[in-house]
C-alpha positions as CSV (number, residue, x, y, z in Angstrom):
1,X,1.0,12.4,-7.6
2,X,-0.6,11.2,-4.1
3,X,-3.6,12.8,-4.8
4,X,-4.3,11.5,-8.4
5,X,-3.2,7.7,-7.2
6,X,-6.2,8.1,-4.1
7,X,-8.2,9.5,-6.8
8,X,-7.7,6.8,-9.5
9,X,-8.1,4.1,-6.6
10,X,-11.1,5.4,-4.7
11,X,-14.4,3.0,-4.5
12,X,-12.1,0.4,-5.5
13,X,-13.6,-3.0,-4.1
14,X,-10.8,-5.2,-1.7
15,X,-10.8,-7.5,-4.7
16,X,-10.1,-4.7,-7.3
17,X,-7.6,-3.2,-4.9
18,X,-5.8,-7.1,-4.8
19,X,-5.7,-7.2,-8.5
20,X,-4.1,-4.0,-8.9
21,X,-1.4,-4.6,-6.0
22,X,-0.7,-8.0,-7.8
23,X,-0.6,-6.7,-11.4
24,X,1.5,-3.8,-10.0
25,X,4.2,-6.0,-8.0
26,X,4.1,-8.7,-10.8
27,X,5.2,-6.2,-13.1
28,X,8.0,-5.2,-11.3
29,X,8.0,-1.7,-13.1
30,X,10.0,0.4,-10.4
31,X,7.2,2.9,-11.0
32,X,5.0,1.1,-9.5
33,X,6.8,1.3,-6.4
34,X,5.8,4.9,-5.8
35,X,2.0,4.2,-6.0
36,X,2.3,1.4,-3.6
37,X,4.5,4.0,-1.0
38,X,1.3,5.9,-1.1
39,X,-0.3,3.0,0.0
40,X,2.0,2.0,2.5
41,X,1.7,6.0,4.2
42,X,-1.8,5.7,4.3
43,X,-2.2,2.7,5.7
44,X,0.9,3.5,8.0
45,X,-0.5,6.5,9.4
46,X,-4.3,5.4,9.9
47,X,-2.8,2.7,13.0
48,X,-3.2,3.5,15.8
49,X,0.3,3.2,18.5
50,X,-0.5,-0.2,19.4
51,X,-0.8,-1.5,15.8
52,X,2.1,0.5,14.2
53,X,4.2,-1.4,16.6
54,X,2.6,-5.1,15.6
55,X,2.9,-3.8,12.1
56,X,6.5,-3.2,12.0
57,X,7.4,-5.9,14.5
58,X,6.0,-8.4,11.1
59,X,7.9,-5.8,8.4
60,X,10.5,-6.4,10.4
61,X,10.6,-10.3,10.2
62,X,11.0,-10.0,6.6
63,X,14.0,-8.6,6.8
């Protein structure tokens, strides 16, 4: 399932990319939720130490 999300989503322009976050989340289809964990783990695990730690210091002030 990772795979064929990447593969669905890859050239995808930051604008496309936008649309299809927003489209997905405005939805609010619980499915959608598993394409945007895919997301999250590959954003997640491209940071580096430094910005792991700014990036959940902000997730955590959402909650």
């Amino acid at each position: 399932m990772r795979e064929a999300l990447l593969m669905n989503l890859k050239g995808f322009s930051a604008n496309e990319l936008k649309k299809t976050i927003d489209e997905g989340i405005a939805s609010q289809e619980e499915t959608i939720l598993v394409g945007l964990g895919v997301l999250f783990e590959q954003y997640y695990t491209s940071l580096n130490d430094s910005a792991k730690q700014q990036f959940l210091q902000s997730l955590s002030s959402l909650l």
